[in-house]
C-alpha positions in Angstrom: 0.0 0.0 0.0 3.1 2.0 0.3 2.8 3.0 -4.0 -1.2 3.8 -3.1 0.0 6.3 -0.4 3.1 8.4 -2.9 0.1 8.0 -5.3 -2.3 9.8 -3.1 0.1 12.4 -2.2 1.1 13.1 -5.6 -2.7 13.2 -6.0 -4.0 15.5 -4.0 -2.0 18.7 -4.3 -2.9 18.3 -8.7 -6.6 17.9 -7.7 -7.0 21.1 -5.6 -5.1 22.7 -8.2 -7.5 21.3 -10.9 -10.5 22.2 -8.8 -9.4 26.0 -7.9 -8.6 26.0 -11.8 -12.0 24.7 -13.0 -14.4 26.4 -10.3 -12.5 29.8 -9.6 -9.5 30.7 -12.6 -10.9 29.2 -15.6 -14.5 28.6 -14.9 -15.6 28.6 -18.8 -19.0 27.3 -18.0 -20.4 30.5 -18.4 -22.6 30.9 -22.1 -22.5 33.8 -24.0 -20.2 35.3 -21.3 -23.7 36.0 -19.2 -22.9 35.3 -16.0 -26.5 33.2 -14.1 -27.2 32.7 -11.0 -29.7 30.2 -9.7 -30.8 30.2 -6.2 -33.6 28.1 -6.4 -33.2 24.3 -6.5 -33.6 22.7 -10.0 -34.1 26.1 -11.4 -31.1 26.3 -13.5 -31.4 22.2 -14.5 -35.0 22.7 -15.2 -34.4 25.8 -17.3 -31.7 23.6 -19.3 -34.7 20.9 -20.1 -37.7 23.6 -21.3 -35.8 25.0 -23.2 -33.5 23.0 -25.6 -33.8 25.1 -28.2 -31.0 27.0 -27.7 -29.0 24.2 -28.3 -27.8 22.2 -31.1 -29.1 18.7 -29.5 -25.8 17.0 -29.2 -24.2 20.0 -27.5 -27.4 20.1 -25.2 -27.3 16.9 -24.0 -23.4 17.1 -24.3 -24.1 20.3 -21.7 -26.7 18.9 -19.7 -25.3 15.2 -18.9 -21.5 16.9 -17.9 -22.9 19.6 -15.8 -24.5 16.4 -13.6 -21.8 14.5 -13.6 -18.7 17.0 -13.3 -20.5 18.9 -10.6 -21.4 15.2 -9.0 -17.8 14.1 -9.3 -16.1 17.5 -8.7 -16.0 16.5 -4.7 -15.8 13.4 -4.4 -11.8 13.0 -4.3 -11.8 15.7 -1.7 -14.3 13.6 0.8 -11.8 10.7 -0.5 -8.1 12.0 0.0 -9.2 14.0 3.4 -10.5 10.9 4.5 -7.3 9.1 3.9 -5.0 11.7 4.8 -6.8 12.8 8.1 -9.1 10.2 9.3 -11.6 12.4 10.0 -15.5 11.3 10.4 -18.5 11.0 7.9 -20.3 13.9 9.4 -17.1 16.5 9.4 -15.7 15.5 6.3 -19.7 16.2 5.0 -19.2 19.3 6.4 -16.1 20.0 4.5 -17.9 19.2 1.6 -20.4 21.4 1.7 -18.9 24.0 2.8 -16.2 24.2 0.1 -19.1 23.8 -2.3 -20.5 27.1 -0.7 -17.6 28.8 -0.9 -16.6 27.9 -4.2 -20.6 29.5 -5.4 -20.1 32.4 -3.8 -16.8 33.1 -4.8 -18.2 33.0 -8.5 -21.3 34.7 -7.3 -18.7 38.1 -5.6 -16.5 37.4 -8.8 -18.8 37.0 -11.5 -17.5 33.7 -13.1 -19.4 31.1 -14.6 -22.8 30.1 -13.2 -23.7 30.1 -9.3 -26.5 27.8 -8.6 -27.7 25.9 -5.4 -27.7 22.8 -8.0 -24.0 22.5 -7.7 -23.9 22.5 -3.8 -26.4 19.8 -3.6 -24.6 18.1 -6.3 -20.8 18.6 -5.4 -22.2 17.7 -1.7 -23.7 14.4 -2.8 -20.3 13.6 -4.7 -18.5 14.7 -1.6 -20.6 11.9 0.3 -20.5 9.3 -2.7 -16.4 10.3 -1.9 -16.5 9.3 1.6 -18.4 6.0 0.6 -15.8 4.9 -1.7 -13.2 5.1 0.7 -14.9 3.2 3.1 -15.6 0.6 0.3 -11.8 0.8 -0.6 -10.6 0.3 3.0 -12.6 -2.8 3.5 -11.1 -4.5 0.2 -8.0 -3.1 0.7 -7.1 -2.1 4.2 -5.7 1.7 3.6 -5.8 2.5 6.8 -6.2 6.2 7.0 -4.5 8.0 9.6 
């Protein structure tokens, strides 16, 4: 397990860079350079799906299946790598998740980049969870052993 570990710490410091990079300096998921912001839940989803119009149909699905899944996935390696690095619980690490999804909306709510919408934090929290999950599954095959 000794290769898993260098892997992780090699890991971890290109993920948050990735993730600052993506959310924060090069958001690009902004259309038309109009900055939205959605603060009702599904608003911004359900707004995608009446009105596909505005998209070519391979570029709407294209848009609408990896704003689901990137902003699903976007956490879970966080959740995962603090949970191996720290050892901390389901319910802080949770916390941590949300919380950086939070922060990372209002961020690009103060700094006008890309879209801010409640849909991310419920999906970057539930990746953050599905994050903490996989660990656990992980550690029962494979015995990590976080710290």
């Amino acid at each position: 397990m000794k290769f898993f570990r260098i892997a992780c710490i090699i890991l971890f410091p290109l993920y948050v860079v990735e993730l600052l990079a993506v959310t924060i300096f090069f958001p690009g998921r902004s259309d038309d350079n109009i900055y939205k912001h959605y603060f009702i839940p599904l608003q911004g989803t359900m707004a995608l799906i009446h009105d596909p119009a505005q998209y070519d149909i391979e570029r709407y699905w294209w848009h609408f299946a990896t704003g689901l899944a990137g902003n699903f996935l976007l956490l879970l390696p966080l959740s995962f790598f603090l949970r191996y690095f720290t050892g901390l619980k389901k319910n802080t690490l949770l916390l941590i998740a949300v919380s950086t999804s939070i922060t990372i909306e209002i961020l690009q709510l103060v700094l006008n980049i890309g879209v801010c919408d409640i849909d991310d934090v419920i999906l970057n929290s539930a990746g953050g969870l599905a994050g903490i999950y996989f660990f656990n599954l992980l550690n029962k095959v494979f015995k990590l052993k976080p710290r």
